[in-house]
C-alpha positions, 0 to 999 in steps of 0.5 A: 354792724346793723343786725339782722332782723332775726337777731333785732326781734330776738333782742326786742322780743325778749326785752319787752318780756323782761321790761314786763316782769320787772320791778319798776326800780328795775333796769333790765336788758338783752343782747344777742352775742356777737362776733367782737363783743369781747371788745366792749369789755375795758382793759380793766374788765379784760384783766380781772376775767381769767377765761381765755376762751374766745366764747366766754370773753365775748359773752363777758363783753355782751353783758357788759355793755348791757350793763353799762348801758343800764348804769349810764341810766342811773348816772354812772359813766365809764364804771368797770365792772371787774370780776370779784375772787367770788365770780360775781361782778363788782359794781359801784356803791349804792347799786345792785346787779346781775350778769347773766348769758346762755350760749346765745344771749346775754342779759343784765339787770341793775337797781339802786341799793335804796330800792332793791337791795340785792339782784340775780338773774339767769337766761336759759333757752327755752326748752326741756331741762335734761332729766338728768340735770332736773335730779340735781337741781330739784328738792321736794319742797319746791313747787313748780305746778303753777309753771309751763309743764315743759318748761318748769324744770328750766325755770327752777334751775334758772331760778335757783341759779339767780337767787344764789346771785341775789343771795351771796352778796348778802350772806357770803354763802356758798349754796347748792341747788338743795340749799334754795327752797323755790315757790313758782306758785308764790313767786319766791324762794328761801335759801338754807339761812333764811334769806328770801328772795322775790322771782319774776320770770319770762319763758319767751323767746327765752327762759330768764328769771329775776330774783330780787331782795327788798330792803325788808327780807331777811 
């Protein structure tokens, strides 16, 4: 089905904002979630996602052909990406990467492991983050004065949200959003055991935020 003008500036507006942001090592894309979505998902991806809601399956199967896509870029063809025990997708040796969707829009990133080791991301809409939510997310030693003031609380929290993504594949770590320093200023965060994480992020047509580890972090 050929999209809407509506959906196809929503999906080009946004990945030129990600493609702008992101390192040149980094392959990023969008999709705006559709009806039948969930049938990109392969049997495999089908089986290993316990989520029976028709919502989540198609936002799982937008991200996913994103993501098959940007591997395809790197020479990997016909790779399920299944969900580990831990909620993350599994991806193929030498590759780093990050699933992502709000209730509109999926997003994904991927890296060889020789430049990136380790990717996160988020997508959020781009609008105030509930007072009640910025209470839970925020710590007094981050800093967000460099951020849009509307949006600096959505920013954090998808922020905070990529850099666990970045981070747990490395340390096997459970975080809370008090665990995770983040920097908007300085465009990076540190996490309770050290890890340090770079962040790039794009507030428009939606809020998405990259965090990535180099091959040097800690």
């Amino acid at each position: 089905m050929t999209p809407s003008p509506e959906i196809a500036l929503a999906q080009t507006s946004l990945l030129q904002a990600m493609i702008a942001i992101a390192p040149a090592s980094v392959r990023v894309g969008c999709r705006v979630i559709s009806d039948g979505d969930e049938a990109h998902l392969s049997p495999e991806e089908a089986h290993s996602i316990p989520a029976r809601q028709p919502a989540m399956r198609r936002a799982s199967g937008a991200a996913r052909w994103i993501a098959h896509g940007l591997l395809t870029e790197l020479g990997v063809n016909d790779f399920a990406i299944l969900r580990a025990p831990s909620g993350a997708p599994a991806w193929p040796d030498g590759i780093t990467g990050s699933l992502a969707h709000d209730d509109d829009m999926a997003v994904a990133t991927v890296a060889l492991v020789g430049h990136i080791r380790s990717l996160g991301i988020d997508v959020e809409p781009a609008q105030p983050l509930p007072d009640d939510i910025f209470a839970l997310v925020a710590i007094p030693s981050d800093r967000i004065e460099a951020a849009d003031r509307h949006l600096a609380g959505r920013i954090l929290f998808a922020a905070k949200e990529a850099v666990y993504k970045a981070a747990y594949p490395l340390d096997r770590e459970v975080l809370g959003y008090e665990d995770i320093t983040v920097d908007l200023n300085a465009g990076h965060a540190t996490t309770k055991t050290g890890r340090k994480a770079s962040l790039a992020y794009c507030i428009a047509p939606r809020v998405v935020v990259l965090a990535f580890v180099d091959g040097d972090a800690r």
